[in-house]
C-alpha positions in Angstrom: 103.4 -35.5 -114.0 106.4 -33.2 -114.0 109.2 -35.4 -113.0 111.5 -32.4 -112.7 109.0 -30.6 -109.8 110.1 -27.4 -111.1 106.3 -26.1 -111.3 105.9 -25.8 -114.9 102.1 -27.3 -116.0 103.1 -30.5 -118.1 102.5 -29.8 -122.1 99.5 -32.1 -122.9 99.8 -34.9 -125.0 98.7 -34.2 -128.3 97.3 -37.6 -129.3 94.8 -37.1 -125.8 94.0 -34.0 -127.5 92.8 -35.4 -130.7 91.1 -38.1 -129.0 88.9 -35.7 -126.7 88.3 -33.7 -129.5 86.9 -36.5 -131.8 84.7 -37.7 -128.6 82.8 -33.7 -128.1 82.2 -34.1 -131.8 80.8 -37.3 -132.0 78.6 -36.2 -128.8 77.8 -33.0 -130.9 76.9 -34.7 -133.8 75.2 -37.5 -132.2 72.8 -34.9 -130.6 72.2 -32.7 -134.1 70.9 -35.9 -135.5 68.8 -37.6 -132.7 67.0 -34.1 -132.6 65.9 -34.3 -136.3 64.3 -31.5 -137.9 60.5 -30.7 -136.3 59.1 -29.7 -139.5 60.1 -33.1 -141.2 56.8 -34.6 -141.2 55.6 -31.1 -142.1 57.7 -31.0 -145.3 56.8 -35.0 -146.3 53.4 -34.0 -146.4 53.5 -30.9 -148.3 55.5 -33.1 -151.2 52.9 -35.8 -150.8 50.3 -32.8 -151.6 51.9 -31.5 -154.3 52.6 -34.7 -155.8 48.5 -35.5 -156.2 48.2 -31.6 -157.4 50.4 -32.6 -160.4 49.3 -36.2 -161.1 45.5 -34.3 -160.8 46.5 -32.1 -163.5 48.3 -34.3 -165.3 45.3 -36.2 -165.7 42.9 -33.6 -166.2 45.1 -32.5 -169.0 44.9 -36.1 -170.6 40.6 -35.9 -170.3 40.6 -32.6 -171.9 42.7 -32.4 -174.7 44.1 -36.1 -175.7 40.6 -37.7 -175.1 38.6 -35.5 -177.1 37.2 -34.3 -173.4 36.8 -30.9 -175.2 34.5 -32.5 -178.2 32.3 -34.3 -175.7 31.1 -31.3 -174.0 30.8 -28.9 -176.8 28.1 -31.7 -177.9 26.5 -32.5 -175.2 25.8 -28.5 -174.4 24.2 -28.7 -178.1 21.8 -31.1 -177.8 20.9 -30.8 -173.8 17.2 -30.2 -173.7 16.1 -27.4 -171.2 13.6 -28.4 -168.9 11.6 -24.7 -169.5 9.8 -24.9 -172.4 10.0 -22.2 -175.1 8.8 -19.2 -174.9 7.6 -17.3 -177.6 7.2 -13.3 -177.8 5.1 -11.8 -180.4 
């Protein structure tokens, strides 16, 4: 109130000020982080994916070149018989 009555608005309190300030952004940040983001589960699951892709390589790598993976099948494609039997062409 203006005790004077002379029709000038009243300054406003600059403490009230800060204080309605801090509540719209507490409402305004409350609302940003109840909404979440919509591809959240979206994003999880593509990490989870690429996750196994790596650990699937990762082992593949191990079978194939520190288990002697390599050895094993260049040997057993030399001494797989073939279920056709041989032809011979004079």
């Amino acid at each position: 109130m203006n005790p004077r009555g002379n029709g000038k608005p009243e300054s406003p309190d600059p403490e009230q000020l800060v204080r309605m300030l801090e509540i719209e952004l507490a409402q305004k940040r409350s609302a940003r982080q109840g909404g979440g983001s919509p591809f959240r589960g979206f994003r999880t699951a593509s990490f989870v994916f690429l996750f196994a892709v790596i650990l699937g390589a990762l082992v593949a790598f191990y079978y194939v070149f520190l288990s002697g993976g390599i050895e094993e099948l260049r040997t057993r494609k030399e001494t797989q018989p073939t279920a056709s039997p041989a032809s011979r062409t004079p």
